[in-house]
C-alpha positions as YAML, in Angstrom:
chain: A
units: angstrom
residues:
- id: 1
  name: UNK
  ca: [60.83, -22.95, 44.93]
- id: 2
  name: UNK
  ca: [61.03, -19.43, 46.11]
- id: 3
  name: UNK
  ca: [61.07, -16.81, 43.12]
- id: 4
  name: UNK
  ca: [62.99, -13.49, 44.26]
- id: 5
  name: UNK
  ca: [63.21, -10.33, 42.84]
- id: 6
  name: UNK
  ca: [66.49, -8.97, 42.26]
- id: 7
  name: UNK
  ca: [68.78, -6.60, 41.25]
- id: 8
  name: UNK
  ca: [72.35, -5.80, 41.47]
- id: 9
  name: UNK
  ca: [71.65, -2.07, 43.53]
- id: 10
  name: UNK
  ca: [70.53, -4.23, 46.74]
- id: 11
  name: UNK
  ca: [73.81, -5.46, 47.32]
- id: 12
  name: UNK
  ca: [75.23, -1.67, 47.82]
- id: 13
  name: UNK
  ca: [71.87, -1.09, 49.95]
- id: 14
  name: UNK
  ca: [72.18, -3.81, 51.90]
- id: 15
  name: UNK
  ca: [76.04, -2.97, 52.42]
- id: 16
  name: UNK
  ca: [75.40, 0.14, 54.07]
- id: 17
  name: UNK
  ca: [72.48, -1.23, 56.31]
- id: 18
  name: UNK
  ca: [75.34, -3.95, 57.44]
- id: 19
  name: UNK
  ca: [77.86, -1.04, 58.13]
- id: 20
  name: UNK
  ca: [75.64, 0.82, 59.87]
- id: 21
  name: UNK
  ca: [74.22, -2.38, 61.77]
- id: 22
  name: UNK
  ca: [78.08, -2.83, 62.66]
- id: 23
  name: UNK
  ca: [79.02, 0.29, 64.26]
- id: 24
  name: UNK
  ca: [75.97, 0.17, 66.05]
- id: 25
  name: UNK
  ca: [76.89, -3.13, 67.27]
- id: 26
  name: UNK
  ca: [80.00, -1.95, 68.36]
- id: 27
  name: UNK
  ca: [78.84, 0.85, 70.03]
- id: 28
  name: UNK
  ca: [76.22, -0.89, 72.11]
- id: 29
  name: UNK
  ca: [78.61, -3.69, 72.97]
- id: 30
  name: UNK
  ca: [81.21, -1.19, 73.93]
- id: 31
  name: UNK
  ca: [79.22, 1.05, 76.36]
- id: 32
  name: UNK
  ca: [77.55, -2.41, 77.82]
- id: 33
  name: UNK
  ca: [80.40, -4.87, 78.29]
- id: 34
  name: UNK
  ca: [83.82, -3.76, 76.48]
- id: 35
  name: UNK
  ca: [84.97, -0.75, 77.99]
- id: 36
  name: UNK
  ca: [87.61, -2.31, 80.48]
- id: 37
  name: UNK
  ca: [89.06, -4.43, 77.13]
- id: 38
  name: UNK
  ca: [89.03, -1.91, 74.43]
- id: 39
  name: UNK
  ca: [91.04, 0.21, 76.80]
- id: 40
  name: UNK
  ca: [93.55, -2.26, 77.20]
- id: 41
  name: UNK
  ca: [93.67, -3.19, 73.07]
- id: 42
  name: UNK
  ca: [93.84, 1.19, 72.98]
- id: 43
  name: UNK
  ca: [97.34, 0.60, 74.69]
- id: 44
  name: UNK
  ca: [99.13, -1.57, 72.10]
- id: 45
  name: UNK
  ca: [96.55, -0.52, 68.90]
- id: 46
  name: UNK
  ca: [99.05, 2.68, 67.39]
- id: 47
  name: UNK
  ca: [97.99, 3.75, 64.09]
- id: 48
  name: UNK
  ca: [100.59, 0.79, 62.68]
- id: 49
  name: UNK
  ca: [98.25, -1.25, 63.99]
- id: 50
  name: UNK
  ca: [95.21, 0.15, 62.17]
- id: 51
  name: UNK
  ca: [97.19, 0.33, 58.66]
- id: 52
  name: UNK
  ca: [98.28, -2.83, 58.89]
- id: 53
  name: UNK
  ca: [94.73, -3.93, 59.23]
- id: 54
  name: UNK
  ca: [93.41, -1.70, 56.84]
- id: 55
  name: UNK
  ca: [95.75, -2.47, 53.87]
- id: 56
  name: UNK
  ca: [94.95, -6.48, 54.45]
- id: 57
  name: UNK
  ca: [91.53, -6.07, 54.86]
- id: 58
  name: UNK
  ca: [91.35, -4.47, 51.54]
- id: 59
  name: UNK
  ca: [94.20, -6.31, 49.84]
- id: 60
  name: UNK
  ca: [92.44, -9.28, 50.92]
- id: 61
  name: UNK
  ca: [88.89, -8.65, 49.91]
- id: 62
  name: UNK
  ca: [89.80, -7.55, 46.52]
- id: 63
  name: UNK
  ca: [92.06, -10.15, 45.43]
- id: 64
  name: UNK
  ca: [89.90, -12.79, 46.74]
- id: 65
  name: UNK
  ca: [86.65, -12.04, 45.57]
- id: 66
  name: UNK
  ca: [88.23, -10.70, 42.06]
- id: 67
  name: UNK
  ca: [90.27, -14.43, 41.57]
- id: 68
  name: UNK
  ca: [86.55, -15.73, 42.27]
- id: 69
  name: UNK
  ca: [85.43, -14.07, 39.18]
- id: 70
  name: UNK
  ca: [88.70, -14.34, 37.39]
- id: 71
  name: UNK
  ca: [87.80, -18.09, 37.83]
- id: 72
  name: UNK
  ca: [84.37, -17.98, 36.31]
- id: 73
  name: UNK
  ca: [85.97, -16.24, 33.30]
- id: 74
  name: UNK
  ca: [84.31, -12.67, 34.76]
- id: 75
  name: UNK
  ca: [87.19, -10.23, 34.43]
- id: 76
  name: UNK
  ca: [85.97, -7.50, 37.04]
- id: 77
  name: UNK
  ca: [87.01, -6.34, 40.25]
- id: 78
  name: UNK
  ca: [84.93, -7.73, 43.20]
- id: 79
  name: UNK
  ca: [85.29, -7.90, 47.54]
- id: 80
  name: UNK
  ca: [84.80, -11.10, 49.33]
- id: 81
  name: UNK
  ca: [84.12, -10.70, 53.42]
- id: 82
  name: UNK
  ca: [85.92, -13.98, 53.94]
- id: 83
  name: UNK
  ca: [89.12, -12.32, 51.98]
- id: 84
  name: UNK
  ca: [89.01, -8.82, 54.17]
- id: 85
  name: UNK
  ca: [89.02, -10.81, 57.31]
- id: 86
  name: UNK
  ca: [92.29, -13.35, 56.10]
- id: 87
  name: UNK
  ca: [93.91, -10.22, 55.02]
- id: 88
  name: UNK
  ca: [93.60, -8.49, 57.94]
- id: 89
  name: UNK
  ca: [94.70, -11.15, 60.16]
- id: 90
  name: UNK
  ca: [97.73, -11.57, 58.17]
- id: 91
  name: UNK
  ca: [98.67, -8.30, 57.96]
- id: 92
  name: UNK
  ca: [97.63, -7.72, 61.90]
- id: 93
  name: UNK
  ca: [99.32, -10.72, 63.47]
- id: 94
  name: UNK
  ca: [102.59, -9.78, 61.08]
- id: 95
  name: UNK
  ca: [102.08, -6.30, 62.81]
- id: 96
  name: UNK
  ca: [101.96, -7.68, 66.00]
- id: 97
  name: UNK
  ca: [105.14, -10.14, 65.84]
- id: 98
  name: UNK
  ca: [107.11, -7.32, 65.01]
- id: 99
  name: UNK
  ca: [106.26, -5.21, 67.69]
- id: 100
  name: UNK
  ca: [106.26, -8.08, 70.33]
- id: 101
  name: UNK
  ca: [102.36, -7.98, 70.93]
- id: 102
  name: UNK
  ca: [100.93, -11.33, 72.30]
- id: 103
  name: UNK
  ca: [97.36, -10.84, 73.71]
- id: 104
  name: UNK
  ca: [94.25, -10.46, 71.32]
- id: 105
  name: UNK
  ca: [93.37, -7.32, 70.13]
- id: 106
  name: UNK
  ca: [90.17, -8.31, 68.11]
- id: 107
  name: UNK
  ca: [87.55, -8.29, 70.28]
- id: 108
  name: UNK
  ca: [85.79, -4.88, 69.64]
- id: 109
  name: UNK
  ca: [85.93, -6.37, 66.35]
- id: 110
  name: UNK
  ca: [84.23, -9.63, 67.16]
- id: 111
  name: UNK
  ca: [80.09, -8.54, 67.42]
- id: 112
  name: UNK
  ca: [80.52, -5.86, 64.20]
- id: 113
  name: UNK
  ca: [81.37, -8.44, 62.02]
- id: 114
  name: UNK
  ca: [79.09, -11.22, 63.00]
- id: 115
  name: UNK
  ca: [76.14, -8.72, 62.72]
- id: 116
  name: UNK
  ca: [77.80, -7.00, 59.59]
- id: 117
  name: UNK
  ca: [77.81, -10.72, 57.91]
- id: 118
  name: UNK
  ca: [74.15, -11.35, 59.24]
- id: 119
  name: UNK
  ca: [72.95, -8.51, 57.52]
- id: 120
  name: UNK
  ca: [75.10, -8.21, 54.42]
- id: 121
  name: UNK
  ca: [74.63, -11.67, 53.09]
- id: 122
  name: UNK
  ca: [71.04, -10.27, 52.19]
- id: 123
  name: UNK
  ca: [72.85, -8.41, 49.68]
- id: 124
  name: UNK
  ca: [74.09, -11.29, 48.01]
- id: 125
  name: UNK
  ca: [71.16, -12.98, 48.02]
- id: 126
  name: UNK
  ca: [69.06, -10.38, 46.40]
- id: 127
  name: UNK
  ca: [71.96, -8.71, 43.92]
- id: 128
  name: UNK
  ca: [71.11, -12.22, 41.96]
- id: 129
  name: UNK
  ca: [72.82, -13.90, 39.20]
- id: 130
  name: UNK
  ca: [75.77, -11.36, 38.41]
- id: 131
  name: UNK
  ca: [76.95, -11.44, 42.27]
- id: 132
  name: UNK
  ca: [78.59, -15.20, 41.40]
- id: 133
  name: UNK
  ca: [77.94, -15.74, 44.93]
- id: 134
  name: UNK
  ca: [74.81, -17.98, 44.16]
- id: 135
  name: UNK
  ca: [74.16, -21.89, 45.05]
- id: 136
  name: UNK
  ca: [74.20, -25.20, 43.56]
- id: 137
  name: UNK
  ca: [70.69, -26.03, 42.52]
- id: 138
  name: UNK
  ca: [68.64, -27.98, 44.29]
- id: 139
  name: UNK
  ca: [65.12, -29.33, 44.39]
- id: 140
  name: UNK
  ca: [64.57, -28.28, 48.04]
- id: 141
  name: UNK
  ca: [61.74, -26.83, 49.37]
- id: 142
  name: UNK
  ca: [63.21, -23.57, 50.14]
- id: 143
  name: UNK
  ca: [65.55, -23.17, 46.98]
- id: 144
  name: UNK
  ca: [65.28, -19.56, 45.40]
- id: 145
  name: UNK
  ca: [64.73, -18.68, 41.93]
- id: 146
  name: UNK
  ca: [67.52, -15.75, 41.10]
- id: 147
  name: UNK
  ca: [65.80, -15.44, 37.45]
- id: 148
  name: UNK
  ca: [66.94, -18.21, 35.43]
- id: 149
  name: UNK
  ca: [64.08, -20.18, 36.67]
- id: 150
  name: UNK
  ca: [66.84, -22.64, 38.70]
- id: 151
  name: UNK
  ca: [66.09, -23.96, 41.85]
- id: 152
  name: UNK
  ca: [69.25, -22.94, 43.60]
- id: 153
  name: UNK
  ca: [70.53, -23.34, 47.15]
- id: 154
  name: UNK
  ca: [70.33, -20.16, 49.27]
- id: 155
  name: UNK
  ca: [73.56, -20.35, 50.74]
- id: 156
  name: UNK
  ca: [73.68, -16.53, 51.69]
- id: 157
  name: UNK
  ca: [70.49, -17.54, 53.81]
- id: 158
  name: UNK
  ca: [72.77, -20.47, 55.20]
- id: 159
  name: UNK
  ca: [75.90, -18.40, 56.02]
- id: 160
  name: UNK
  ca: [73.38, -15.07, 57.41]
- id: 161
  name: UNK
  ca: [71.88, -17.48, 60.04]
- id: 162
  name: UNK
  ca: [75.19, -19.15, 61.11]
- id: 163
  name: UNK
  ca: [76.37, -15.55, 61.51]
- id: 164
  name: UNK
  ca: [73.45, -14.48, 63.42]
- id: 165
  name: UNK
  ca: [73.41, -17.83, 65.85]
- id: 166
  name: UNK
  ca: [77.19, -17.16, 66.66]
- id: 167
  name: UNK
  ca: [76.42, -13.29, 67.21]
- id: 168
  name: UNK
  ca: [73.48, -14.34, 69.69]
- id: 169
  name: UNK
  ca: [76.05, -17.24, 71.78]
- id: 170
  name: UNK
  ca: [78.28, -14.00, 72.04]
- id: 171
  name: UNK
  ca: [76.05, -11.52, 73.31]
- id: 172
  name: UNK
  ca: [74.93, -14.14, 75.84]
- id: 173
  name: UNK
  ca: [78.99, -14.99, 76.65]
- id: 174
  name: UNK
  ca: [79.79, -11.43, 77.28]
- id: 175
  name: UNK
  ca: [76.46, -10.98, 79.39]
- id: 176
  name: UNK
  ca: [77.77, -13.69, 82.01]
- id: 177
  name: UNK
  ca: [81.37, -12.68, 81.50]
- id: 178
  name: UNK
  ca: [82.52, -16.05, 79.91]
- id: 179
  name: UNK
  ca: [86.07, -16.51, 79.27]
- id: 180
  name: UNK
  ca: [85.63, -17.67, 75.51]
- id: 181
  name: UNK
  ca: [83.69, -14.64, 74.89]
- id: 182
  name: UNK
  ca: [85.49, -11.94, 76.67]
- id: 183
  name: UNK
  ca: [89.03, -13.49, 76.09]
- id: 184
  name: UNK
  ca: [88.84, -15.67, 72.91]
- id: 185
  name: UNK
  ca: [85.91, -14.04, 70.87]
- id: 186
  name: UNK
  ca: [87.71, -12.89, 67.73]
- id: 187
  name: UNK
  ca: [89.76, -16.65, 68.15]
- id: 188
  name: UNK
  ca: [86.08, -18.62, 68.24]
- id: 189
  name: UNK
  ca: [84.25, -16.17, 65.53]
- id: 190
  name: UNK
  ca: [87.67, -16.51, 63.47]
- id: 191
  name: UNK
  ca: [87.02, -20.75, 63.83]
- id: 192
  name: UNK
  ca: [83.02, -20.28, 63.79]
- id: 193
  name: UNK
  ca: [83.13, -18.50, 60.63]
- id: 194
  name: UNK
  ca: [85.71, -20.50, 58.98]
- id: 195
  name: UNK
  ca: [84.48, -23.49, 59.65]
- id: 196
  name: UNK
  ca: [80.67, -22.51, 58.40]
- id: 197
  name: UNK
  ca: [81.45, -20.78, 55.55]
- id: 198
  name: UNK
  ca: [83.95, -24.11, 54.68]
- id: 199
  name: UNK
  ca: [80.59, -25.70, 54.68]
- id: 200
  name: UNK
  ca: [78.83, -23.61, 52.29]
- id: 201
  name: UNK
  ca: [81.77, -23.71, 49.85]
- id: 202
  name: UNK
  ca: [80.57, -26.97, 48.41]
- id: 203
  name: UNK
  ca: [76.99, -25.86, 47.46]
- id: 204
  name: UNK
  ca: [78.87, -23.15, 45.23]
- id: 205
  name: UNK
  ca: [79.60, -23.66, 41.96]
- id: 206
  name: UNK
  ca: [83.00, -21.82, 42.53]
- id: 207
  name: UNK
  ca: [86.65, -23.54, 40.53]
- id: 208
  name: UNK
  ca: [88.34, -26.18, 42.33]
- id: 209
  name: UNK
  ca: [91.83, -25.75, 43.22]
- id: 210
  name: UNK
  ca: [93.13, -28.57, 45.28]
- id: 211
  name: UNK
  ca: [91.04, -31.90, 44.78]
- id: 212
  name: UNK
  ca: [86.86, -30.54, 45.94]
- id: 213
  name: UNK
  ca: [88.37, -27.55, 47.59]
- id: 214
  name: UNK
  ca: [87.82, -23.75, 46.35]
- id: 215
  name: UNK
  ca: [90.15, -20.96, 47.06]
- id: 216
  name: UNK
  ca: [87.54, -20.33, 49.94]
- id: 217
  name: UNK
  ca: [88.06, -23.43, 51.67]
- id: 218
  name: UNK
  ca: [91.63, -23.23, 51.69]
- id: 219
  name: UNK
  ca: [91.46, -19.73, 53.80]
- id: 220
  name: UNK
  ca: [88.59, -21.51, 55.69]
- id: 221
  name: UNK
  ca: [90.66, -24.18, 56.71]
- id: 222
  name: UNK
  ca: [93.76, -21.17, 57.72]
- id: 223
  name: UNK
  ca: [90.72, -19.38, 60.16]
- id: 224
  name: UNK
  ca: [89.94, -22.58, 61.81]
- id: 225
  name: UNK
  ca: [93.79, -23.43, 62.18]
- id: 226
  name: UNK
  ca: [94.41, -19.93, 63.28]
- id: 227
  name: UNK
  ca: [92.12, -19.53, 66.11]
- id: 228
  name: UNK
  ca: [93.17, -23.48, 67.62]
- id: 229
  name: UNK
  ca: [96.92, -22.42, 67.48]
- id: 230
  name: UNK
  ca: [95.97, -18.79, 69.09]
- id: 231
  name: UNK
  ca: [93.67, -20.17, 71.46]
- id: 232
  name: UNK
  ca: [96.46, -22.82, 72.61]
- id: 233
  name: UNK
  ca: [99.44, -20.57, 72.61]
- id: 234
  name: UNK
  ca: [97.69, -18.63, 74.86]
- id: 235
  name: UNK
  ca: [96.53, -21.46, 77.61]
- id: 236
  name: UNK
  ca: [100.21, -22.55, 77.18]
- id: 237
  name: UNK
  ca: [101.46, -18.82, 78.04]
- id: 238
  name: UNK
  ca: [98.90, -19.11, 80.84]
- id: 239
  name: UNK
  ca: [99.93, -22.13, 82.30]
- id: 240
  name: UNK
  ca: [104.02, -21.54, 82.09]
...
């Protein structure tokens, strides 16, 4: 067992290192490989566009990651990552209907937040005990110690390196111009991320609400769903 120090003032810490890591990302992705795309998402992204994602990223954080505490009997405010990015899909593909805008608009978004997650879930991990966002114990070899002398699953590890191997297959999709990467990246790192963090869910000692399934898997389940039926709409347009 791996004993950790910890304290709640690393999560903001680590926040800003993942913001910062994120607009670097973006920037270096941008100069090196999006230019022709982002100028093409400029066209049909009006500043409806950005309040509509703004206003579900934070609606969505916030009432997810409070209803986890809510749940635990923890009557605070608090911001889940997998919340701000339902919200904001929501909110943007609403946007979008209404204005009669098919194509994908997310890929500037797509490297930010994979390296954003990669480096943020550090945050969690070291915050402790009173970030609810620890594991189930375990006896493994590599469980962490958060201060109650519990062997406990480090599932921010789990979901950091998931992050960080689906950031890496991007890099290396844009470099050879792949078509997943350059036209379905924010489709795959919606399903990728989903589908991972679906995984973690049940090494979490997080309220049921349907059967084994967490308020987290449910929205897991819609960003897996999402980027199939996006992914396949758009082949379909394609092939009419």
């Amino acid at each position: 067992m791996i004993t950790l120090p910890t304290d709640p003032a690393y999560h903001l810490a680590f926040d800003a290192l993942a913001w910062a890591t994120g607009v670097g990302v973006g920037v270096v992705l941008y100069r090196w490989r999006l230019k022709e795309v982002t100028a093409q998402v400029a066209r049909v992204a009006d500043g409806g566009y950005f309040a509509a994602l703004v206003v579900g990223a934070v609606a969505g954080a916030y009432l997810s990651g409070s209803f986890t505490f809510w749940g635990q009997g923890v009557f605070a405010l608090a911001h889940s990552v997998a919340g701000a990015l339902f919200g904001a899909i929501v909110t943007v593909e609403l946007y979008k209907l209404a204005r009669g805008i098919r194509r994908s608009t997310g890929i500037v978004f797509v490297g930010p937040f994979a390296a954003g997650v990669a480096v943020g879930r550090w945050g969690c991990l070291f915050a402790g005990l009173p970030d609810q966002t620890y594991g189930t114990p375990t006896s493994l070899p590599w469980a962490v110690d958060l201060g109650d002398g519990i062997g406990r699953h480090p599932v921010q590890v789990y979901e950091s390196l998931s992050m960080a191997l689906f950031f890496l297959a991007f890099v290396l999709g844009l470099r050879v111009r792949a078509d997943w990467a350059m036209r379905y990246g924010f489709y795959v790192m919606a399903m990728w991320y989903g589908a991972q963090r679906f995984v973690w869910e049940f090494l979490k000692p997080y309220p049921t609400l349907i059967g084994p399934f967490n308020h987290f898997h449910l929205m897991c389940a819609g960003l897996v769903l999402y980027g199939a039926v996006m992914i396949v709409r758009d082949r379909a347009t394609l092939a009419a």
